[in-house]
N, C-alpha and C positions, 0 to 999 in steps of 0.2 A: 560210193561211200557218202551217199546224202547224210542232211547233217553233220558232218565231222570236220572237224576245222581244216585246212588245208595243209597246217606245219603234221598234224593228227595223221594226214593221208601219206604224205611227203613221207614221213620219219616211219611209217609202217610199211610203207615201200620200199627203201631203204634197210630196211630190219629183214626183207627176203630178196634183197640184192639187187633190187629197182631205183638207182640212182637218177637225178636228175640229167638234164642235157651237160655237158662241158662247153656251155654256150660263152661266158662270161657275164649273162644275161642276170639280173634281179627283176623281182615280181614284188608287188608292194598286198600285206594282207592286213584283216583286220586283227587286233590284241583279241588273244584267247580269252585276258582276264583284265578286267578292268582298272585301271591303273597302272598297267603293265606292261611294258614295250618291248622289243628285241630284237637283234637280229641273229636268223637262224643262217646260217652259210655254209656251202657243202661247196665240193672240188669243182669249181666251176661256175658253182649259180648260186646265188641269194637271196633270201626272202627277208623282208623289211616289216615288221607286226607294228603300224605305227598309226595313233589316231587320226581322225578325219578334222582336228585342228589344223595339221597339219596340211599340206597343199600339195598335190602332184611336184606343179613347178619345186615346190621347193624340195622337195627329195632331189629331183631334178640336178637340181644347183649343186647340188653336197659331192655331187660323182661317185655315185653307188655304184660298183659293177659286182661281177661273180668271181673277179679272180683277187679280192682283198678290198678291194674298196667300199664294200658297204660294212665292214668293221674297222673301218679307218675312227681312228680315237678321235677323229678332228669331226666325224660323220655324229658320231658318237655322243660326241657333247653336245652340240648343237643339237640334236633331239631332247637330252636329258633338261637341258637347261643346268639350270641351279639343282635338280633331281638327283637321287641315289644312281650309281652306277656300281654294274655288280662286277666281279672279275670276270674276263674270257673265259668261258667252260670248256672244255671237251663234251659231245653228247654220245653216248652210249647206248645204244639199244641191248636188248634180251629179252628171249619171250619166259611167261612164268611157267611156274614147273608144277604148280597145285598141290593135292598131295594135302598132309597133316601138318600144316603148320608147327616149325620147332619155336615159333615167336609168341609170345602172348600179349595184348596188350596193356600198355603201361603208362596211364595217365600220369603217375608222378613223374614221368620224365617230359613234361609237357612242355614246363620251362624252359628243358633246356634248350644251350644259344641254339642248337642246331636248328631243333624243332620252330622255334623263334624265327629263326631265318627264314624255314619255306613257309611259314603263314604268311611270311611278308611276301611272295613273290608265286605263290600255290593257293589250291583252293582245299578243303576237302582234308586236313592235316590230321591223320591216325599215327600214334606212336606206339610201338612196338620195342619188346625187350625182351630176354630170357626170365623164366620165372623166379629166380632166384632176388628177392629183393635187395640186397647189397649188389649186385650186379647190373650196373648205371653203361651197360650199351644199350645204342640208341639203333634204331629203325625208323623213319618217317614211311611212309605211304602217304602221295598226297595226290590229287587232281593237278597236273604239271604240264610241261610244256605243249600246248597244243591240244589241252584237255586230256592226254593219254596219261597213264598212272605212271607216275615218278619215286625213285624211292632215293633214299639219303641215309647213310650211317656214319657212327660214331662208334668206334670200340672203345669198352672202359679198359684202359692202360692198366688197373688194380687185376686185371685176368687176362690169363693164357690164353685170350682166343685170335686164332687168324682172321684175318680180316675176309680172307675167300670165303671160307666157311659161313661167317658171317650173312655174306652178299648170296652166297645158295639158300641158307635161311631165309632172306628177306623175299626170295623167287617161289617160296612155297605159301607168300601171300595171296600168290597173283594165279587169276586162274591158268589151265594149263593152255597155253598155247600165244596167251593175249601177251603184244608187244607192250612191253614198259621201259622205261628211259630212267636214262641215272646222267648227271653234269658233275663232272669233273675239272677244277684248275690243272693245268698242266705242269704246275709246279708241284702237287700233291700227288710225287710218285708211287708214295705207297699205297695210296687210295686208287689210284689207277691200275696200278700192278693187280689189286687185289678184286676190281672187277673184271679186267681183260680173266685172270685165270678162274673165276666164275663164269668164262662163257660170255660175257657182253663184249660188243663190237662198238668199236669206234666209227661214226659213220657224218657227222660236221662238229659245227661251231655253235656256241648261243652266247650273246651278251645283250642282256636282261638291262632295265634300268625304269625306274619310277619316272615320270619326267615332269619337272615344275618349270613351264616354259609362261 
């Protein structure tokens, strides 16, 4: 997979059952996106997306391993500095399902916070929504973790829709077969619920952070 960032290789491995070693081992990469830091961690191993300010030794010194310690909060800061620190995600894979898109896109919901948020932490931010213009659900598609296409939704409470449903919609962006990634807080069960029953698999960890060091 020349050219493809490595979290890109990892996470598309992973999405047809190619897990890392269970070494307790980390590997240090470079940020997909400029200003953008994280670490990505799966059952056993981690990867550390951290810039070349930074210094071997000193990753070194923090005690990264694979089995919790390179998302240790204490690891965490010390990279972010004074920096944004995003919540622990769940990461999610699912391949896309192509087909006639039921989303159309919706620049008025550009603003919203959702869509706000992965401009800050994504490249590439398309919003998406059902045609109905009173109907303020959201869809991001964005360039995400590790450069593979990431998606984000917000259902408007004002409508009947399930959130699953939703999340199939959002897979007939994507072409059919290509692995795409969705992050989840672990505390946002209903968001979670409602990918797992669209078919994505849970497969590591990410926490994201800007770092003003």
């Amino acid at each position: 997979m020349d050219g493809v960032h490595p979290i890109a290789e990892v996470l598309s491995k992973a999405a047809g059952g190619d897990f890392p070693a269970v070494d307790g081992g980390w590997q240090r990469v470079a940020p997909w996106r400029p200003g953008v830091e994280g670490v990505v961690a799966f059952t056993g191993h981690a990867f550390l997306a951290v810039d070349d300010d930074v210094s071997d030794g000193t990753l070194v010194s923090l005690s990264p391993d694979g089995f919790g310690g390179a998302s240790n909060p204490r690891l965490v800061s010390r990279l972010a500095g004074t920096g944004w620190i995003d919540a622990l995600d769940i990461i999610l894979v699912a391949r896309g399902a192509g087909g006639e898109p039921t989303l159309v896109p919706r620049s008025d919901l550009r603003n919203h916070p959702r869509a706000e948020h992965a401009t800050s932490v994504r490249s590439d931010v398309t919003t998406f929504g059902y045609a109905a213009p009173d109907d303020h659900t959201l869809v991001t598609l964005s360039t995400g973790l590790g450069g593979l296409p990431e998606v984000s939704l917000e259902t408007d409470p004002a409508k009947d829709h399930v959130g699953a449903d939703v999340v199939r919609d959002a897979l007939t962006l994507i072409p059919e077969g290509e692995v795409v990634v969705a992050a989840c807080a672990p505390g946002n069960a209903r968001a979670l619920r409602a990918f797992l029953s669209a078919g994505f698999e849970p497969v590591a960890s990410v926490q994201l952070w800007r770092p003003e060091r």
